[in-house]
C-alpha positions, 0 to 999 in steps of 0.5 A: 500500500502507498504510504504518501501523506494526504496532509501535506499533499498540496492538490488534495489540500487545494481541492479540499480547499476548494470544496469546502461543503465536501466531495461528496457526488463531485466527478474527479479525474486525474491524469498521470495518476499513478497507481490512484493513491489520491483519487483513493482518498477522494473515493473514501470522501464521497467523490466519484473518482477516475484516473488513467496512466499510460504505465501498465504496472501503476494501473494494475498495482492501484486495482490491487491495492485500492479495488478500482475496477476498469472504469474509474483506473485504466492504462491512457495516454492523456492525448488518446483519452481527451480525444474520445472522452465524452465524460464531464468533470469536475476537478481535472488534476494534473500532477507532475504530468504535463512536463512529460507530454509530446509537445505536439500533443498538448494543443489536443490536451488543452482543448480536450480537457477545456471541453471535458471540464464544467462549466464552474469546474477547475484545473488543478495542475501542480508541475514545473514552473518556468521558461520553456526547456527541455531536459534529458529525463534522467530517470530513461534514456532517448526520454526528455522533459519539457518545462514551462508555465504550463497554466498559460497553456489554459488560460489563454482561453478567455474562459479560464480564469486563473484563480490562485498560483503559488510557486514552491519546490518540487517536493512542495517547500517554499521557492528558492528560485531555482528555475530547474526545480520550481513548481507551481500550483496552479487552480484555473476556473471554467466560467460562462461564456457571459463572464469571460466576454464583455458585453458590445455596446454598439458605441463608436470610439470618438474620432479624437481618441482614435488619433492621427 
């Protein structure tokens, strides 16, 4: 069984956070989700929980040790699930996951979880923090990372709106400003349409503010 701290877990603490009345009903998915340790503790709150992973063992290690069945853990790629996902949710989490996506595959991530998220529904995503780099992944070889402000990634969309950013280490402490190692913890939220545009009032702009 996983012995990690849901005390100190900085997205189990932020969807609490977040959903304060309790989990209970809400959809959560969670991409590179490992072998499910935290949608396990969301499962026992009373949320109802889904992940995927493209590792084989982690999927199958989570079905052992925490009793999903095929439907709430299975083996994906995060390009391949938002492609035929029809699924809405609530919370859409992305822990140390992005940084490890092809960057060809990320607009099709992006619109893909945009279109799988509520409306009033939130990204979370925890994960490197900086200027665009790629990295040797030290942990397999020909494997590269690529780092970048991966909240920017979402927002762009006039619909989401990042509601808080806190920037801290890799293991969660506080920042010391190593952009090798800084994370973010980033919570952007999907609002209507009606409050991400400005209404067009059908005003001209006067002709002296237009200039020469």
């Amino acid at each position: 069984m996983d012995n990690r701290d849901l005390d100190n877990d900085v997205i189990y603490l932020a969807v609490k956070k977040i959903f304060n009345e309790g989990l209970n009903g809400k959809e959560i998915l969670e991409v590179g989700c490992s072998k499910g340790y935290r949608l396990n503790w969301f499962r026992k709150e009373g949320a109802v929980t889904f992940g995927f992973d493209p590792s084989e063992s982690a999927i199958f290690d989570g079905k052992k040790d925490y009793g999903f069945n095929e439907n709430e853990l299975f083996v994906s790629d995060a390009a391949s699930f938002f492609s035929e996902n029809e699924t809405k949710f609530d919370v859409i989490i992305f822990g140390h996951s992005l940084y490890l996506v092809d960057p060809k595959d990320i607009p099709k991530i992006v619109s893909g979880a945009f279109n799988s998220l509520r409306e009033g529904g939130f990204i979370i995503i925890f994960d490197f923090d900086s200027e665009p780099q790629r990295q040797v992944y030290h942990h397999y070889d020909g494997v590269y990372s690529f780092k970048a402000r991966f909240d920017s990634f979402f927002t762009w969309i006039p619909q989401m709106i990042l509601c808080s950013k806190e920037v801290r280490e890799h293991k969660g402490s506080i920042s010391m400003g190593n952009q090798k190692e800084d994370c973010a913890l980033s919570i952007i939220r999907k609002v209507p349409i009606k409050n991400a545009f400005l209404e067009f009032t059908g005003e001209l702009i006067p002709n002296n503010m237009l200039g020469d």
